[in-house]
N, C-alpha and C positions, 0 to 999 in steps of 0.2 A: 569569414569562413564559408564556404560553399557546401550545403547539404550536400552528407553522399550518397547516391543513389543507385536502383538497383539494377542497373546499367555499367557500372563500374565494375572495370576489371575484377577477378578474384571476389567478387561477392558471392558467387553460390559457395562457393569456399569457405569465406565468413560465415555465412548462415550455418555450414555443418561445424566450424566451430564453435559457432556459439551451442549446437545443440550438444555438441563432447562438453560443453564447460556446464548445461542446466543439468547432464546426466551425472556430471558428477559431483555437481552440489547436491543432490537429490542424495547420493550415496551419504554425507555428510547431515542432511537431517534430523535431527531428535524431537521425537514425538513424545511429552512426559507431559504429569499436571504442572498447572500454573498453581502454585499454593505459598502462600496466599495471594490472593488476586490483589497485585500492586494500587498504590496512593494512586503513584503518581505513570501516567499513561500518556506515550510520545504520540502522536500524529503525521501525516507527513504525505504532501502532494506537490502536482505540478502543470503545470501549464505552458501553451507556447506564443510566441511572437505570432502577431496577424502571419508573417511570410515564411514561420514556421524554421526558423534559424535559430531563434534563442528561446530555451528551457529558463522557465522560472519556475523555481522549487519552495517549498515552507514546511518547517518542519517547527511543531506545538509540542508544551508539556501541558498534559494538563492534570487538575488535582480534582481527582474522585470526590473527595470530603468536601470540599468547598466550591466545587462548580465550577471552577474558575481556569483557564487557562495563567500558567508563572510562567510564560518564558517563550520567546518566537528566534527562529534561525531561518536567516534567507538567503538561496544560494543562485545565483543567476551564469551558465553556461550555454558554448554556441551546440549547436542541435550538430549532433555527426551522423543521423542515418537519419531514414523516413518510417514511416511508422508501418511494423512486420507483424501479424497477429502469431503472436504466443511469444514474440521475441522483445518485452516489450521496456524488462529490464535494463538492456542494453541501450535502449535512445534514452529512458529516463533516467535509468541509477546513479548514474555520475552525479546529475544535481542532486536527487534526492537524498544521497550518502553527503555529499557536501555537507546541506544543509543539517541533516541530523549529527553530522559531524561536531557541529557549530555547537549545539546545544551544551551545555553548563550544569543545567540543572538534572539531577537526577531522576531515572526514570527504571520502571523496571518491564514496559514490554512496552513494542510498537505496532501499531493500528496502520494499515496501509492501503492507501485507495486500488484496488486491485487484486489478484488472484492468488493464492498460493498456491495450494497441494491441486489446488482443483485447473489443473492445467494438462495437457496432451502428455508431457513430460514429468507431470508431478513437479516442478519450478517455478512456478507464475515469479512475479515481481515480488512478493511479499515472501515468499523461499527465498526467493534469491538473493534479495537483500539482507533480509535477515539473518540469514547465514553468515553472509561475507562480514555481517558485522557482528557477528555472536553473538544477538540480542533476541529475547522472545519476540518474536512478530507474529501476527494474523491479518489473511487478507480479507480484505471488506470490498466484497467487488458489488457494484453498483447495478450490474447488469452480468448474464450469465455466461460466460465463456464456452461452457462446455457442460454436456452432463444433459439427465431428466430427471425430474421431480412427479409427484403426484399433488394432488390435493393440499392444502393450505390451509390450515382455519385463520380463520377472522381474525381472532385476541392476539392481543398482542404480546412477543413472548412463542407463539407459536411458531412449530418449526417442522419442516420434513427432510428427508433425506437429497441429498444429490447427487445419485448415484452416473457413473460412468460403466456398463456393464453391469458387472455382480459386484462392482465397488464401489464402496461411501467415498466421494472425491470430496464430502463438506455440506456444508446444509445449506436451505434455502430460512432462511429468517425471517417473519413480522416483529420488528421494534414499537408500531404502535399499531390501534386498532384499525383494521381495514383500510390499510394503508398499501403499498407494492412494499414486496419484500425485497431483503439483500440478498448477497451471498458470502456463505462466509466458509474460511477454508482455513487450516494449518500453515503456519509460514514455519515457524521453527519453536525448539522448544517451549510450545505447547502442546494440549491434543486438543480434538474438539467440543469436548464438554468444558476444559476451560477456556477458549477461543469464544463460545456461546455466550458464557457468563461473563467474562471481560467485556464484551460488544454490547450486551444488556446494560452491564453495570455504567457504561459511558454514554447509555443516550439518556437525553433528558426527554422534552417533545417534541424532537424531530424524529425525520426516520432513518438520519447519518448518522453514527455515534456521535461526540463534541470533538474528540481527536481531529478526526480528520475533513470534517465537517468545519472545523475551526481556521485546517490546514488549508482547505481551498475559499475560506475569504482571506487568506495573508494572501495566499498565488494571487488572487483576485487585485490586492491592493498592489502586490506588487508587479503586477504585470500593467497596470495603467501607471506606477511610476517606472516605464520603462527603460528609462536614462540613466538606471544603475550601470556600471561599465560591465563587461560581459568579463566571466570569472571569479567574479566579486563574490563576499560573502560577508554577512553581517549578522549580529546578531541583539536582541533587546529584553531586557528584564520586564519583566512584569508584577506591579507593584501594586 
C-alpha cells in the first residue's frame, strides 16, 4: 500500500474533515474524577517501519499493586497518511485501537503516548481515542504541543500549569527529581487532578509512567520482528 500524501487529490478536504470529526468528539468529552484510581492501568503506543508504511502498535496492562505488567496486545497496520501536526489520531489510531482492542484483561483507564485536551482543538490523540472507545484516558505527552508554563521546581511530584491563553489546557509534570518534565492533559472521563495522580501513581524511577513506558519496549520488539504480516494482531498473557 502506498502512503497517501499531501499532494493527493481531495486532501485539504480530508484535513477539514478530520477537523469536523476532532470538533465533535470534543463536544462528546466528560470531564469527572477518576475514583478510585484503578489496579489495573492500560498503555498503549506505536511506531513505524524505516520507510514509514507500516504502524506497529502495543498496547500494556499493567497492575499498580504488583509492579508488573499482565498482559501485551500487538497490532501491526499499513501507514495511510504522512504525518500532519495536531492530526495525529488519524495516522495512528487505527493501530493503536486494534491493539487495545486485543486486550483481555481488564483495565480501568488508559495512559497514552501523546496529547489530549492540550491540543489547538482540545482533541489530541489521547481525546480521541479515548472517546471513540469509551474508556478513561490521559495524555502523557513526552514533549509540548502547545501551551506556556512558567517555573518548575525540582522535586519530584511537582507541577505547574499549561496554560493556552487564560486556559489550563493541562500541566507540566516532574515524576522524578530534576529530571525534564512531561505533559499531561485530559483525554476522557477523567479531570486533571485525577490525570495527575493516575501518572504519579504509575511511575516507579523512571520519568515515563510504566504504562506506556512498557508500551514502547513491546513497539520496540515488535518492530525488529518485523515479518508479522501487515494487519495482523496478537495478543500474550503475562504470567
Amino acid at each position: 500500500m502506498t502512503l497517501r500524501g499531501k499532494s493527493d487529490p481531495g486532501w485539504s478536504a480530508l484535513v477539514e474533515e478530520w477537523k469536523v470529526t476532532q470538533k465533535s468528539l470534543r463536544q462528546r468529552m466528560i470531564i469527572a474524577p477518576l475514583e478510585p484510581l484503578p489496579r489495573f492501568v492500560a498503555g498503549a503506543d506505536c511506531a513505524f517501519s524505516a520507510d514509514k508504511q507500516t504502524i506497529f502498535a502495543a498496547a500494556v496492562v499493567y497492575d499498580r499493586e504488583t509492579q508488573r505488567i499482565v498482559e501485551v496486545a500487538h497490532a501491526t497496520r499499513p501507514a495511510e497518511f504522512p504525518y500532519i501536526p495536531t492530526f495525529l489520531s488519524f495516522r495512528e489510531g487505527p493501530a493503536i485501537t486494534q491493539a487495545i482492542r486485543a486486550l483481555k484483561h481488564e483495565f480501568g483507564a488508559i495512559l497514552f503516548d501523546g496529547q489530549g485536551y492540550a491540543h489547538p482543538r482540545r482533541c489530541g490523540i489521547a481525546s480521541h481515542l479515548a472517546i471513540e472507545l469509551d474508556q478513561s484516558g490521559v495524555g502523557v505527552g513526552k514533549s509540548r504541543l502547545m501551551g506556556t508554563f512558567g517555573k518548575l521546581a525540582g522535586n519530584a511530584g511537582a507541577t505547574t500549569p499549561l496554560m493556552d491563553d487564560n486556559e489550563q489546557i493541562g500541566v507540566v509534570l516532574r515524576t522524578q527529581k530534576s529530571i525534564r518534565p512531561i505533559f499531561v492533559s485530559v483525554g476522557h472521563r477523567v479531570d486533571l487532578t485525577s490525570a495527575i495522580e493516575l501518572v504519579l501513581a504509575c511511575c516507579t524511577r523512571y520519568r515515563i509512567p510504566e504504562p506506556t513506558r512498557q508500551a514502547d519496549i513491546e513497539v520496540a520488539k515488535l518492530k525488529r520482528a518485523s515479518d508479522i504480516p501487515a494487519t495482523s494482531s496478537r495478543r500474550s498473557r503475562i504470567s
